[in-house]
PyMOL Python script that loads the backbone (N, CA, C, O; Angstrom):
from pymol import cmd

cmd.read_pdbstr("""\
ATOM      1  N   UNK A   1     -15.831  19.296  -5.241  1.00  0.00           N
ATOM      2  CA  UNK A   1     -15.358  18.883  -6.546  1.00  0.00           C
ATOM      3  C   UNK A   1     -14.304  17.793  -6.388  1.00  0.00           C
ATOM      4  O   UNK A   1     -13.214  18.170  -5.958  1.00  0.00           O
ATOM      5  N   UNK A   2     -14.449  16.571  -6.653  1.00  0.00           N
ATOM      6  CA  UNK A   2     -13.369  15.844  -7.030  1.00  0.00           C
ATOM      7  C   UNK A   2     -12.324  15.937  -8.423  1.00  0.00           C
ATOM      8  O   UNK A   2     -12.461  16.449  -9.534  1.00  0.00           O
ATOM      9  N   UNK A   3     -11.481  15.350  -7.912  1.00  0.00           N
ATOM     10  CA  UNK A   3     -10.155  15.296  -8.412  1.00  0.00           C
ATOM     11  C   UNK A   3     -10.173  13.836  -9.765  1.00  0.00           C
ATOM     12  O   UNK A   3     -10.946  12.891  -9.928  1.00  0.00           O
ATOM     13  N   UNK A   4      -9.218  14.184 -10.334  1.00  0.00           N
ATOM     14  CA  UNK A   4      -9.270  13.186 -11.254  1.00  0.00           C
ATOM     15  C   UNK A   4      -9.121  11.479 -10.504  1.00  0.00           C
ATOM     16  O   UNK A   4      -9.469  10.352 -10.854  1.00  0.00           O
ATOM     17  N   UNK A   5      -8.443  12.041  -9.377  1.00  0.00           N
ATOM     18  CA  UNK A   5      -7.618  10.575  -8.432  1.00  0.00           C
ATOM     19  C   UNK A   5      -8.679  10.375  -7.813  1.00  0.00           C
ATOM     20  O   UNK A   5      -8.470   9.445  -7.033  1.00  0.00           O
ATOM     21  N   UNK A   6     -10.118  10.880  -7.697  1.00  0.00           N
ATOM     22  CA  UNK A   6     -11.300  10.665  -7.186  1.00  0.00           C
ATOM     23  C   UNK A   6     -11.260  11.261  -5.629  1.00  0.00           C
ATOM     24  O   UNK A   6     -12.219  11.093  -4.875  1.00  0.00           O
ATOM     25  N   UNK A   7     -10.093  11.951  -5.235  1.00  0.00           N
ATOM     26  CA  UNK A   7     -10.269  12.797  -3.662  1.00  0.00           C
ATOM     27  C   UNK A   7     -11.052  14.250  -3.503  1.00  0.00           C
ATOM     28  O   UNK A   7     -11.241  14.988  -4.469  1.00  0.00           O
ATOM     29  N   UNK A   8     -11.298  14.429  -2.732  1.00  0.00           N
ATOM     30  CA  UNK A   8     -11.965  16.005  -2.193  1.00  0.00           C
ATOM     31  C   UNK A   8     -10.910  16.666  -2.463  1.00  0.00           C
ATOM     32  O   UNK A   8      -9.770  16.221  -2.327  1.00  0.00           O
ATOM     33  N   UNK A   9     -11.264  18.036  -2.957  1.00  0.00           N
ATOM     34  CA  UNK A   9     -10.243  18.927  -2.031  1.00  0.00           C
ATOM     35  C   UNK A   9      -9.782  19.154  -1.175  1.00  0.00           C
ATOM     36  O   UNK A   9      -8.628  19.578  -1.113  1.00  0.00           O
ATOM     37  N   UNK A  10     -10.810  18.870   0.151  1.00  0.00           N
ATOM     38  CA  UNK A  10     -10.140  18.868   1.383  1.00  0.00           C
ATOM     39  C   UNK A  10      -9.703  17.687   1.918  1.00  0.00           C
ATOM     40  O   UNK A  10      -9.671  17.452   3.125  1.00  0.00           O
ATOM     41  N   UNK A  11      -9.281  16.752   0.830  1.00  0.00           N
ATOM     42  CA  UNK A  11      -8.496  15.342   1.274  1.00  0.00           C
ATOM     43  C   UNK A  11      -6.660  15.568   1.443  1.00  0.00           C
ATOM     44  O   UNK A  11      -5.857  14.884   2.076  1.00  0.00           O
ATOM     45  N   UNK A  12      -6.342  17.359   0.222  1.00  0.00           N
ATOM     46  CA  UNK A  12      -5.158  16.965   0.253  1.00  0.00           C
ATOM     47  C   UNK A  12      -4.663  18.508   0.412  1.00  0.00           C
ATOM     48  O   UNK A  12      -5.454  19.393   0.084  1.00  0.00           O
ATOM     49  N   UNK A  13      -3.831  18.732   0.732  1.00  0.00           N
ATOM     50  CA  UNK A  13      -3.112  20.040   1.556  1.00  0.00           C
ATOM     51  C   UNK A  13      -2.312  20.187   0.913  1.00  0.00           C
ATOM     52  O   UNK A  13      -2.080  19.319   0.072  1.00  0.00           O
ATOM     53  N   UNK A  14      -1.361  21.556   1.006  1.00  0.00           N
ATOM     54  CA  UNK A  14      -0.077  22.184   0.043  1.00  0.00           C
ATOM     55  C   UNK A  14       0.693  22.417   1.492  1.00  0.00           C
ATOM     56  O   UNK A  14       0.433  23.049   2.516  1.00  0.00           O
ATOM     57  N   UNK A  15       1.905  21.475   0.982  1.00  0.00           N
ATOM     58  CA  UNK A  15       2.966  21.296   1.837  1.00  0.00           C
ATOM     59  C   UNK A  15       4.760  21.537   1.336  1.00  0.00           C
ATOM     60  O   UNK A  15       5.004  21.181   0.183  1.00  0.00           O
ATOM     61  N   UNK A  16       5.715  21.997   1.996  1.00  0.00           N
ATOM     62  CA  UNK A  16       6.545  22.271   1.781  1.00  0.00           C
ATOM     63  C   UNK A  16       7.620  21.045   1.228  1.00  0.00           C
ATOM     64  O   UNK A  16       6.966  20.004   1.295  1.00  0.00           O
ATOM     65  N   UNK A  17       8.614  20.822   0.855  1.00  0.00           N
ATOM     66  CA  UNK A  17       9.557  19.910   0.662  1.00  0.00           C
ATOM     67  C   UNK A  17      10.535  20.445  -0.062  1.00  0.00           C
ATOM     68  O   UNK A  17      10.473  21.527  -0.645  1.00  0.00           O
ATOM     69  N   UNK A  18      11.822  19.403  -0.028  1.00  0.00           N
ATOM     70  CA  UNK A  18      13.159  19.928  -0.424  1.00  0.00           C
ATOM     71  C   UNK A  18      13.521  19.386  -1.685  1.00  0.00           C
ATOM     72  O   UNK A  18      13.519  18.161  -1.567  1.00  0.00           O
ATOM     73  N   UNK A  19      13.829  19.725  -2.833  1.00  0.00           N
ATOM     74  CA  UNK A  19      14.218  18.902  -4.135  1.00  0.00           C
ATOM     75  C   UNK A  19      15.478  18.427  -3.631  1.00  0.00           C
ATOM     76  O   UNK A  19      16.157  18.562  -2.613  1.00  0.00           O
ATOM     77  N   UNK A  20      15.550  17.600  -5.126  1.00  0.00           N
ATOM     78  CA  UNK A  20      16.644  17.043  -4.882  1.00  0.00           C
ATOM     79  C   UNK A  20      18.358  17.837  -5.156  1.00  0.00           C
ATOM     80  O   UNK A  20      19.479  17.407  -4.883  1.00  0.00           O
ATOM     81  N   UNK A  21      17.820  19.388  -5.926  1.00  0.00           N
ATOM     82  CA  UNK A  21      18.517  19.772  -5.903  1.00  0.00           C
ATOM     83  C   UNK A  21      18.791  20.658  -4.762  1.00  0.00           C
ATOM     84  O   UNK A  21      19.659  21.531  -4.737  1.00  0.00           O
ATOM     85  N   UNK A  22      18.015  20.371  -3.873  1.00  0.00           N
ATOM     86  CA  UNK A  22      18.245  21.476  -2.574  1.00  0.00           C
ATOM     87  C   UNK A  22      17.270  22.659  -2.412  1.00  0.00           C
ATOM     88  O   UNK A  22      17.238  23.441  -1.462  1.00  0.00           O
ATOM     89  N   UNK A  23      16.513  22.656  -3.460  1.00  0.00           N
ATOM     90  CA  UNK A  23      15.385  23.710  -3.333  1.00  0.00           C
ATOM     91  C   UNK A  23      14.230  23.372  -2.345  1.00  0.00           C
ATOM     92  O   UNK A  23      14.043  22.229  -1.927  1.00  0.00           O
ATOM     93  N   UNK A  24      13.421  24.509  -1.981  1.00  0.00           N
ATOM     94  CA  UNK A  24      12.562  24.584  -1.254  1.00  0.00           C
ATOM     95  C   UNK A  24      11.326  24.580  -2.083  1.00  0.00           C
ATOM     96  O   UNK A  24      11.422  25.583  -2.790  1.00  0.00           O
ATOM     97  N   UNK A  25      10.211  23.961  -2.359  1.00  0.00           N
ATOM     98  CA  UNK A  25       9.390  23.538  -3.580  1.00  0.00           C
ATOM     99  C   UNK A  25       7.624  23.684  -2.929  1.00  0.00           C
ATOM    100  O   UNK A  25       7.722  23.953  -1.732  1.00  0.00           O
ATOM    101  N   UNK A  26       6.729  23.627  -3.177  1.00  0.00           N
ATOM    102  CA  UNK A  26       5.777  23.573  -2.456  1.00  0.00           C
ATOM    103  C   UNK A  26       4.613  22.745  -3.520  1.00  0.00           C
ATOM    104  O   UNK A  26       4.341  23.210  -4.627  1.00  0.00           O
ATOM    105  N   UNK A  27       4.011  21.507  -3.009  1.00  0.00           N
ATOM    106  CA  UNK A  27       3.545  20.510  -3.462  1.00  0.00           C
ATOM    107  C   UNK A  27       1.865  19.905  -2.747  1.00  0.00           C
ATOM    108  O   UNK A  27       1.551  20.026  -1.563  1.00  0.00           O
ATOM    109  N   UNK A  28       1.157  19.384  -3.636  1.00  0.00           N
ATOM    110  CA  UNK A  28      -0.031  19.075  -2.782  1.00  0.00           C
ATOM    111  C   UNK A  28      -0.059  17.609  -2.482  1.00  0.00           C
ATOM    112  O   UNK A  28       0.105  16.822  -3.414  1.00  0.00           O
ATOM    113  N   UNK A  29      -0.284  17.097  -1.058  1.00  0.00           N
ATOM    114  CA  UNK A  29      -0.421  16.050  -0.466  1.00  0.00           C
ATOM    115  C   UNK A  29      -1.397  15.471   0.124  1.00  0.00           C
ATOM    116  O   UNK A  29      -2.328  16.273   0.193  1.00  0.00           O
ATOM    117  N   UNK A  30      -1.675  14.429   0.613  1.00  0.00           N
ATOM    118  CA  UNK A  30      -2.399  13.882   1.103  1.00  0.00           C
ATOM    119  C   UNK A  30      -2.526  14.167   2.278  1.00  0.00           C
ATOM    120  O   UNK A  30      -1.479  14.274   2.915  1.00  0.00           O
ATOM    121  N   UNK A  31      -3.699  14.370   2.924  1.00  0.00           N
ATOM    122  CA  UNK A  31      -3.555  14.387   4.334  1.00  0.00           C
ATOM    123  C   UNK A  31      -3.370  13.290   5.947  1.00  0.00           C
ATOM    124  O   UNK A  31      -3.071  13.490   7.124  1.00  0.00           O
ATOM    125  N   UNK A  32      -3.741  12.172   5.128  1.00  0.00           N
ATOM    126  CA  UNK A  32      -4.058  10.937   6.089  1.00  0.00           C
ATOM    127  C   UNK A  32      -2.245  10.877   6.009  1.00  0.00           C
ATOM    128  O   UNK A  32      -1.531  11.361   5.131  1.00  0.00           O
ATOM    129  N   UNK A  33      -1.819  10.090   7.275  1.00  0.00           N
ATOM    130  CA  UNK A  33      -0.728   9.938   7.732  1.00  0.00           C
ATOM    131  C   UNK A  33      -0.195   8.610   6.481  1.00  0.00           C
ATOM    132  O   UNK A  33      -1.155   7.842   6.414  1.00  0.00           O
ATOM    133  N   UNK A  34       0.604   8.257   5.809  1.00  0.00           N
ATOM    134  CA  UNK A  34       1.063   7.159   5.107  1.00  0.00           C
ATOM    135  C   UNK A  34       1.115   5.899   6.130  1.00  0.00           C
ATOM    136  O   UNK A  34       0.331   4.957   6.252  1.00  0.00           O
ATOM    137  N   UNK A  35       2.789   6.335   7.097  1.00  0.00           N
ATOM    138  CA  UNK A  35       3.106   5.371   7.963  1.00  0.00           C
ATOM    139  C   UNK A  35       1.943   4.501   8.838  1.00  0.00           C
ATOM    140  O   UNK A  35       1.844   3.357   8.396  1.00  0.00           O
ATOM    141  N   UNK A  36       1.271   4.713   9.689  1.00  0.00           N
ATOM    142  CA  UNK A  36       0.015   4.686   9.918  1.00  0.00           C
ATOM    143  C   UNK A  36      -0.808   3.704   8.820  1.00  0.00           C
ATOM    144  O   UNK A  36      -0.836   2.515   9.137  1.00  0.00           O
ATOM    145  N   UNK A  37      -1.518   4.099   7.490  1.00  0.00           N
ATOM    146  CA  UNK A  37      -1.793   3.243   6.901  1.00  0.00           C
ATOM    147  C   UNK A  37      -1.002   2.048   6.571  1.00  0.00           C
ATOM    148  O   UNK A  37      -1.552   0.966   6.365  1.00  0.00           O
ATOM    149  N   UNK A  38       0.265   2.207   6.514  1.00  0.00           N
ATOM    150  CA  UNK A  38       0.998   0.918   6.420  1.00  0.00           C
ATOM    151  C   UNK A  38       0.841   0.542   7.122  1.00  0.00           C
ATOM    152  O   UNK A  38       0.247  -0.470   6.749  1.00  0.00           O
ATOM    153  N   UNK A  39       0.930   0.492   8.659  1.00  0.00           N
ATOM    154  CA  UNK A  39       1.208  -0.460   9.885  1.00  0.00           C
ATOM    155  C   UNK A  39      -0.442  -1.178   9.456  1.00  0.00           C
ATOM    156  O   UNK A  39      -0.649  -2.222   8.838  1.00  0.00           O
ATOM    157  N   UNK A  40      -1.426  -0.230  10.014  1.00  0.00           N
ATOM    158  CA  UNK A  40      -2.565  -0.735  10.094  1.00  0.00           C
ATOM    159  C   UNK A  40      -3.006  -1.938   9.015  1.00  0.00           C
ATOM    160  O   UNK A  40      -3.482  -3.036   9.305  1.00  0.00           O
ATOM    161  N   UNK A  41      -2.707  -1.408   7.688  1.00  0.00           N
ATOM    162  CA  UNK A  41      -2.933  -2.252   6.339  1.00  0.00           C
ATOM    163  C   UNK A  41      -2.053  -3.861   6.624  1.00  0.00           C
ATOM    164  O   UNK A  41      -2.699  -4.879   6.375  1.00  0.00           O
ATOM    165  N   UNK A  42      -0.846  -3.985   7.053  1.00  0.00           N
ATOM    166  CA  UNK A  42      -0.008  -4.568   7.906  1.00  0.00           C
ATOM    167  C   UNK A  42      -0.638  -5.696   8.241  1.00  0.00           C
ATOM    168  O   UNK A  42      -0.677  -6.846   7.803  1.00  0.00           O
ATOM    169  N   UNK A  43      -1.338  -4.833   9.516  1.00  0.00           N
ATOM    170  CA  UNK A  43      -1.975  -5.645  10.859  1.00  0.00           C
ATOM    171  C   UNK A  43      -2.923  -6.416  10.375  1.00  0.00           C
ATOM    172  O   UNK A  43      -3.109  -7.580  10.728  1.00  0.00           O
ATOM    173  N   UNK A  44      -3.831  -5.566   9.208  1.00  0.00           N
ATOM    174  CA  UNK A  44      -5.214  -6.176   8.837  1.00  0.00           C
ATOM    175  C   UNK A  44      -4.635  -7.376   7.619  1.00  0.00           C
ATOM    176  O   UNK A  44      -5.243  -8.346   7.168  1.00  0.00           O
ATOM    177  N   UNK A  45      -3.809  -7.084   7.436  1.00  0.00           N
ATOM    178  CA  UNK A  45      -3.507  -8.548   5.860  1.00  0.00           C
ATOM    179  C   UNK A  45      -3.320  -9.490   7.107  1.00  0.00           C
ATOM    180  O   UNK A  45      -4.233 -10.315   7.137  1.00  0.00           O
ATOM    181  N   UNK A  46      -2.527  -9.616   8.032  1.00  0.00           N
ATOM    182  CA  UNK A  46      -2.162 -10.980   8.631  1.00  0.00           C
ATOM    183  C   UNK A  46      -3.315 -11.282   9.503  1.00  0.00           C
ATOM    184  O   UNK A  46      -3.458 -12.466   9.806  1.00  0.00           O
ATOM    185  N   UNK A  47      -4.123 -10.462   9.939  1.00  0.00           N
ATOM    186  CA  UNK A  47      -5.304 -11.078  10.214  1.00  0.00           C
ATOM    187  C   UNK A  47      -6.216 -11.764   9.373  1.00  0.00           C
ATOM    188  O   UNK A  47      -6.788 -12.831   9.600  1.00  0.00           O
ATOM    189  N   UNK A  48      -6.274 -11.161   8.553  1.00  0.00           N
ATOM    190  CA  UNK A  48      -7.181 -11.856   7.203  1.00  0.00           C
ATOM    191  C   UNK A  48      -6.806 -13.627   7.281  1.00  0.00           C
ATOM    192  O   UNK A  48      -7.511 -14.606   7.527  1.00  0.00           O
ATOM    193  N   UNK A  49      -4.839 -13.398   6.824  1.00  0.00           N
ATOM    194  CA  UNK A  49      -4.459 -14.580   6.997  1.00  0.00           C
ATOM    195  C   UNK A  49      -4.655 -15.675   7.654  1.00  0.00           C
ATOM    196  O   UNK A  49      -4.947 -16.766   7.166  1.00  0.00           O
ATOM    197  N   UNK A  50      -4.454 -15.335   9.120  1.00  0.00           N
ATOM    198  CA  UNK A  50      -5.126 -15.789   9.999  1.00  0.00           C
ATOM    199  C   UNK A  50      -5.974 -16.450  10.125  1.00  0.00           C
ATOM    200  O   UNK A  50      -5.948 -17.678  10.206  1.00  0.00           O
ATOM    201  N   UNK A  51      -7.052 -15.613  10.173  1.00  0.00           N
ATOM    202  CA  UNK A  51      -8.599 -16.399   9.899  1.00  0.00           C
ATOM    203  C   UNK A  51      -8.920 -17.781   9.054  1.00  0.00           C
ATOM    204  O   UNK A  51      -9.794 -18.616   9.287  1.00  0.00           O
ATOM    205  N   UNK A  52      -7.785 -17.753   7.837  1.00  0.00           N
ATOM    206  CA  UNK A  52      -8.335 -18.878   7.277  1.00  0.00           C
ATOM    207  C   UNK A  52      -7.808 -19.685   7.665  1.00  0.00           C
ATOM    208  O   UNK A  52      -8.510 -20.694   7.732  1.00  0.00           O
ATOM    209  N   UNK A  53      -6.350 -19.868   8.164  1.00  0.00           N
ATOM    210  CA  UNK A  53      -5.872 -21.256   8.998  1.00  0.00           C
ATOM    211  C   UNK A  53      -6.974 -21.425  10.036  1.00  0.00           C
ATOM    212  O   UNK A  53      -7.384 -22.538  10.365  1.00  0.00           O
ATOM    213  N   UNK A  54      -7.555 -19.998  10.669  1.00  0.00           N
ATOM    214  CA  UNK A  54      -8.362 -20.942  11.984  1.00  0.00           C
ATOM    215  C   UNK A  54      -9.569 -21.457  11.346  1.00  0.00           C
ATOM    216  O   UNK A  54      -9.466 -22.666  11.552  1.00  0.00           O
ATOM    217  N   UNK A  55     -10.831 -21.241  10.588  1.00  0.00           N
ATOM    218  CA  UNK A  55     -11.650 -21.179  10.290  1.00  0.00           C
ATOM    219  C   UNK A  55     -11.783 -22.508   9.221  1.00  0.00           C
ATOM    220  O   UNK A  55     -12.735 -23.277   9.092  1.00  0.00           O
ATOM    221  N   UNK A  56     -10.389 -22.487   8.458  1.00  0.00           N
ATOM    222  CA  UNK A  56     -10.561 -23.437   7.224  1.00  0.00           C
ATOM    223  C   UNK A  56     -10.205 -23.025   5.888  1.00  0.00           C
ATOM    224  O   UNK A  56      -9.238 -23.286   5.172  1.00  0.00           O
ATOM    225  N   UNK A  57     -11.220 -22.324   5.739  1.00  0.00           N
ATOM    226  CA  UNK A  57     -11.073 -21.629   4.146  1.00  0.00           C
ATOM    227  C   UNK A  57     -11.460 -20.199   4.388  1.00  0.00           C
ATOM    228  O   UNK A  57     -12.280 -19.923   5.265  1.00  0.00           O
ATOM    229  N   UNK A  58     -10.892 -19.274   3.632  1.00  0.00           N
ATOM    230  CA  UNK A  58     -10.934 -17.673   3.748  1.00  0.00           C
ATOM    231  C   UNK A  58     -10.730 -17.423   1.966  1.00  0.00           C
ATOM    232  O   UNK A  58      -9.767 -17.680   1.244  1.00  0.00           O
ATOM    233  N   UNK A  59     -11.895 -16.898   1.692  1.00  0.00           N
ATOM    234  CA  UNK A  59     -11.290 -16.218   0.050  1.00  0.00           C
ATOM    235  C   UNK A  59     -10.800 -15.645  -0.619  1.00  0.00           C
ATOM    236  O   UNK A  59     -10.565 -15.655  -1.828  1.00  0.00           O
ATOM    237  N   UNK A  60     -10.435 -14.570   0.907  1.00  0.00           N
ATOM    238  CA  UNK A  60      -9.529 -13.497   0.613  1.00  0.00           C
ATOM    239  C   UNK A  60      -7.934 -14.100   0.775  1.00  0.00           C
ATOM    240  O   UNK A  60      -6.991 -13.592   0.168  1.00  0.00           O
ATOM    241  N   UNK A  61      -7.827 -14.989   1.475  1.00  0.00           N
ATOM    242  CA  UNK A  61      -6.378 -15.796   1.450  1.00  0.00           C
ATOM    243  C   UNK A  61      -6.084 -16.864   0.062  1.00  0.00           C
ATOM    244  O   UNK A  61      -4.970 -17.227  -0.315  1.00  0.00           O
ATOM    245  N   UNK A  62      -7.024 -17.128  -0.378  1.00  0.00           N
ATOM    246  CA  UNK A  62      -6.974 -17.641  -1.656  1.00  0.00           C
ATOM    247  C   UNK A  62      -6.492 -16.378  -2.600  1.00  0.00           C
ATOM    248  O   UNK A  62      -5.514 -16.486  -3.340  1.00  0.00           O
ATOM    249  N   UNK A  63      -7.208 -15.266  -2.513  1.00  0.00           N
ATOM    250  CA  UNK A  63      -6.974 -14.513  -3.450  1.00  0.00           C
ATOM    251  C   UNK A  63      -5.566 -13.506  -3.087  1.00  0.00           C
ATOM    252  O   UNK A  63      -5.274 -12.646  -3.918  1.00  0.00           O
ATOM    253  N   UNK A  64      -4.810 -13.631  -1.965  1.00  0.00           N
ATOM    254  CA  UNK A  64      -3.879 -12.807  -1.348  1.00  0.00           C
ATOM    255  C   UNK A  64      -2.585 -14.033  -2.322  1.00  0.00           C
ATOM    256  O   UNK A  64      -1.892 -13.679  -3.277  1.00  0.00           O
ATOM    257  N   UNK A  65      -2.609 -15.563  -1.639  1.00  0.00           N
ATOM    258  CA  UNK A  65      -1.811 -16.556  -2.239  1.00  0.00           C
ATOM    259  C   UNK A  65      -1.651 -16.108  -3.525  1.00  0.00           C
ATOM    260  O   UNK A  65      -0.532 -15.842  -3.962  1.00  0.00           O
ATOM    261  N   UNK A  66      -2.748 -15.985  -4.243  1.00  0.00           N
ATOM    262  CA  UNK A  66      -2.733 -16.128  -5.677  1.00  0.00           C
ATOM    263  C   UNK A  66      -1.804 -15.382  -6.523  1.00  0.00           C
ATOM    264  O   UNK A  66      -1.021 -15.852  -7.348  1.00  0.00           O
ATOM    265  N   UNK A  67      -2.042 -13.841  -6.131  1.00  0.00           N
ATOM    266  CA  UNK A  67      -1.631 -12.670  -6.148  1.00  0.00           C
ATOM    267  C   UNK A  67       0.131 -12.699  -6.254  1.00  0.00           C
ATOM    268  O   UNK A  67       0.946 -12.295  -7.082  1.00  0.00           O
ATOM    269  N   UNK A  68       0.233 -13.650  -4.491  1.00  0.00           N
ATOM    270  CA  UNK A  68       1.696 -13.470  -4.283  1.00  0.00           C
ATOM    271  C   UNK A  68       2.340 -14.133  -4.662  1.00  0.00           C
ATOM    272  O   UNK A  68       3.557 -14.030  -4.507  1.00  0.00           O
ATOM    273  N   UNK A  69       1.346 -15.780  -5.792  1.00  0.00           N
ATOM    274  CA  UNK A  69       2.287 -16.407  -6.454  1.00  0.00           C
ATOM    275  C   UNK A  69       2.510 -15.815  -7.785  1.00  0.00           C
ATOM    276  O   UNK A  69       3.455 -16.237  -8.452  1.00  0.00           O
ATOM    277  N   UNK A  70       1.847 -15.010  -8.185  1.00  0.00           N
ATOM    278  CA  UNK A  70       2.298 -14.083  -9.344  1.00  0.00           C
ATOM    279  C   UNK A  70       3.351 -13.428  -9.418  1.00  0.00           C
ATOM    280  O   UNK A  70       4.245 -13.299 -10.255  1.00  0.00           O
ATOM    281  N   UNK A  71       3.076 -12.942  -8.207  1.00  0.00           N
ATOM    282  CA  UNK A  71       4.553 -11.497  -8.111  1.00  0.00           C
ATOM    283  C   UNK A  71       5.835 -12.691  -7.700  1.00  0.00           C
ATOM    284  O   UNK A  71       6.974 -12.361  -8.031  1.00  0.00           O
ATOM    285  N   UNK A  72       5.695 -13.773  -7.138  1.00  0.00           N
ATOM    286  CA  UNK A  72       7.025 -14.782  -6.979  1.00  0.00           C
ATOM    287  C   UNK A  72       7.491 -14.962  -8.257  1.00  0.00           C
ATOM    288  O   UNK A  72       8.659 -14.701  -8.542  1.00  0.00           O
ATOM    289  N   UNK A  73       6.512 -15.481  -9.250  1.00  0.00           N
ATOM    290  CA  UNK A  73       6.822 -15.864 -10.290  1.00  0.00           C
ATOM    291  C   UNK A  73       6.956 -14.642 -12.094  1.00  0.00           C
ATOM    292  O   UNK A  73       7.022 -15.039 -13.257  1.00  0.00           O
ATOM    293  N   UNK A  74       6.948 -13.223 -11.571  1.00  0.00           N
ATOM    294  CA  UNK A  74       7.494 -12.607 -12.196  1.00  0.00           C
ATOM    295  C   UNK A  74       8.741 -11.624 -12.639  1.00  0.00           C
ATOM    296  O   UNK A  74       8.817 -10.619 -11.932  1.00  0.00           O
ATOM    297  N   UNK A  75       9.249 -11.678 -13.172  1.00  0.00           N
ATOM    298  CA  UNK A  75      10.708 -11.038 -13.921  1.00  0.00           C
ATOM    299  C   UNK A  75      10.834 -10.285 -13.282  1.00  0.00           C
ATOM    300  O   UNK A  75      11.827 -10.408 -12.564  1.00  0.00           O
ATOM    301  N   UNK A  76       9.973  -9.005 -13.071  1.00  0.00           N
ATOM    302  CA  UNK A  76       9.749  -7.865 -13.164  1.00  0.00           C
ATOM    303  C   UNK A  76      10.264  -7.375 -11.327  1.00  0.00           C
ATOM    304  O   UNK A  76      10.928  -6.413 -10.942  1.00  0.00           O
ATOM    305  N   UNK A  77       9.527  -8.660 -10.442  1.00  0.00           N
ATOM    306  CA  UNK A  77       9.659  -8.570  -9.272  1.00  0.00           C
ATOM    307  C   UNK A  77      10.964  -9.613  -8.375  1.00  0.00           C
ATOM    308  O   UNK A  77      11.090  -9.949  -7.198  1.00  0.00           O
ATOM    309  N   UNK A  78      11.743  -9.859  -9.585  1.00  0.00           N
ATOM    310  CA  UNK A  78      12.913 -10.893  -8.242  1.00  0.00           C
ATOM    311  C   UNK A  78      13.517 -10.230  -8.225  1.00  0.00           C
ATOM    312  O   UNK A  78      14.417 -10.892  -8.742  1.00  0.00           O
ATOM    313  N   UNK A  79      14.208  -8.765  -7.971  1.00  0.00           N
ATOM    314  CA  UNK A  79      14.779  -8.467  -6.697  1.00  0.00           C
ATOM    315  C   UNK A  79      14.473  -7.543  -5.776  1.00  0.00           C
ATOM    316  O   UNK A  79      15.074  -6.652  -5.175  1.00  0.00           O
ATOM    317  N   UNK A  80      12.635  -8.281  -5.847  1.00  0.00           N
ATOM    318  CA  UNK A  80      11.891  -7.442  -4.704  1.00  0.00           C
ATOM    319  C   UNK A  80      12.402  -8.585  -3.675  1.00  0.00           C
ATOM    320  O   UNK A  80      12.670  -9.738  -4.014  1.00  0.00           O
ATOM    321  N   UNK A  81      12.475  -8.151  -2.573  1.00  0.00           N
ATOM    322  CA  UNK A  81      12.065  -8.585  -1.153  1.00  0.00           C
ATOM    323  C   UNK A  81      10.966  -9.168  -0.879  1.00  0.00           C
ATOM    324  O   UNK A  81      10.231  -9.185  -1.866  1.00  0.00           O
ATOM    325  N   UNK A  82      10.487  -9.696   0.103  1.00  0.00           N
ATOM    326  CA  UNK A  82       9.062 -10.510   0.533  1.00  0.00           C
ATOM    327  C   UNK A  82       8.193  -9.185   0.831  1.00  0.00           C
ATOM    328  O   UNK A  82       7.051  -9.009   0.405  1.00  0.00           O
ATOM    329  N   UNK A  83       8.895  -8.313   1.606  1.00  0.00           N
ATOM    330  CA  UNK A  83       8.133  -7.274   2.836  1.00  0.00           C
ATOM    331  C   UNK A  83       8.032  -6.176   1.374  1.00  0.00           C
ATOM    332  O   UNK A  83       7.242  -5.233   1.387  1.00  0.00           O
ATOM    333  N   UNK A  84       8.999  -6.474   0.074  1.00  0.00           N
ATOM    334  CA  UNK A  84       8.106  -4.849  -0.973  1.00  0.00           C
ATOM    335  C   UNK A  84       7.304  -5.754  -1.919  1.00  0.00           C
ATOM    336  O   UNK A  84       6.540  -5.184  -2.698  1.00  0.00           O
ATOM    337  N   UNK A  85       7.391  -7.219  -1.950  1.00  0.00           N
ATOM    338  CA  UNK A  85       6.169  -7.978  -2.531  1.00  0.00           C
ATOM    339  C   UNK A  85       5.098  -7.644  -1.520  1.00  0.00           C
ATOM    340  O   UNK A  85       4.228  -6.873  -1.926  1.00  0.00           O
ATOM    341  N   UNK A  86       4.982  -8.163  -0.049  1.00  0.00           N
ATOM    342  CA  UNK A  86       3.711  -8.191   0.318  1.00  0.00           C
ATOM    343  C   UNK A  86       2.981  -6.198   0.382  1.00  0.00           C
ATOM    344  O   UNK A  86       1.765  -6.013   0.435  1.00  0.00           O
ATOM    345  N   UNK A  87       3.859  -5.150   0.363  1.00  0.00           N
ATOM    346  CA  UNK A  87       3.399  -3.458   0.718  1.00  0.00           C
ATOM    347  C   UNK A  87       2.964  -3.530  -0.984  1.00  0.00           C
ATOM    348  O   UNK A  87       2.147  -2.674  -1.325  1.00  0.00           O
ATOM    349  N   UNK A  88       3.451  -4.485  -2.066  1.00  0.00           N
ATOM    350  CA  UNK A  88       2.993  -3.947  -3.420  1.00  0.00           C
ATOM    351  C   UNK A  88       1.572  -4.293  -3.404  1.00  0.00           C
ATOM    352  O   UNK A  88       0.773  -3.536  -3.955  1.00  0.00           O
ATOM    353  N   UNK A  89       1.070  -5.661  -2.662  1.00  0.00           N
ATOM    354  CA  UNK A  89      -0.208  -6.172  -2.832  1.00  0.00           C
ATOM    355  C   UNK A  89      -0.866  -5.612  -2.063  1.00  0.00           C
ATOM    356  O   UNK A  89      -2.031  -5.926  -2.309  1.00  0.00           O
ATOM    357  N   UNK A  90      -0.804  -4.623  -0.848  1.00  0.00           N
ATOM    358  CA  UNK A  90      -1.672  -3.900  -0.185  1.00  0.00           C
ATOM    359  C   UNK A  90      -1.955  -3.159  -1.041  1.00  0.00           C
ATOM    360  O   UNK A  90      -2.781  -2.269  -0.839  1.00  0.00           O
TER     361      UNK A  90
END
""", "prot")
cmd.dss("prot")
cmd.show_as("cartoon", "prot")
cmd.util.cbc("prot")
cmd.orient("prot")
């Protein structure tokens, strides 16, 4: 049975954590590692990049530029950083 977020059940596990008021709480999570997808997601955008300086033209770097001249040029995002502009477009 999927989930409204479109995962399995056995995509996400019941795990412990601490509120913020200090309680001990028990919550359902994801199972794939986060950190991990970041690095990797990371690795794979600047390759993408990559490719189109070597190659010439890449469409996905057209469409990555495009993206990130949006988020440069909105309200909403100047006092993001470069590095929580580029983790928003992953």
């Amino acid at each position: 049975m999927e989930s409204r977020h479109g995962r399995r059940k056995g995509d996400t596990e019941m795990y412990e954590y601490t509120t913020k008021t200090g309680e001990t709480s028990l919550k359902r999570g994801i199972t794939y590692n986060p950190n991990l997808k970041a690095k990797l997601l990371g690795v794979f955008a600047s390759c993408v990049l990559k490719t189109g300086q070597r190659f010439g033209y890449n469409k996905y770097e057209d469409i990555y530029r495009d993206y990130r001249s949006s988020l440069d040029n909105s309200p909403k995002y100047n006092n993001k950083s470069d590095i929580n502009k580029h983790k928003i477009m992953l």
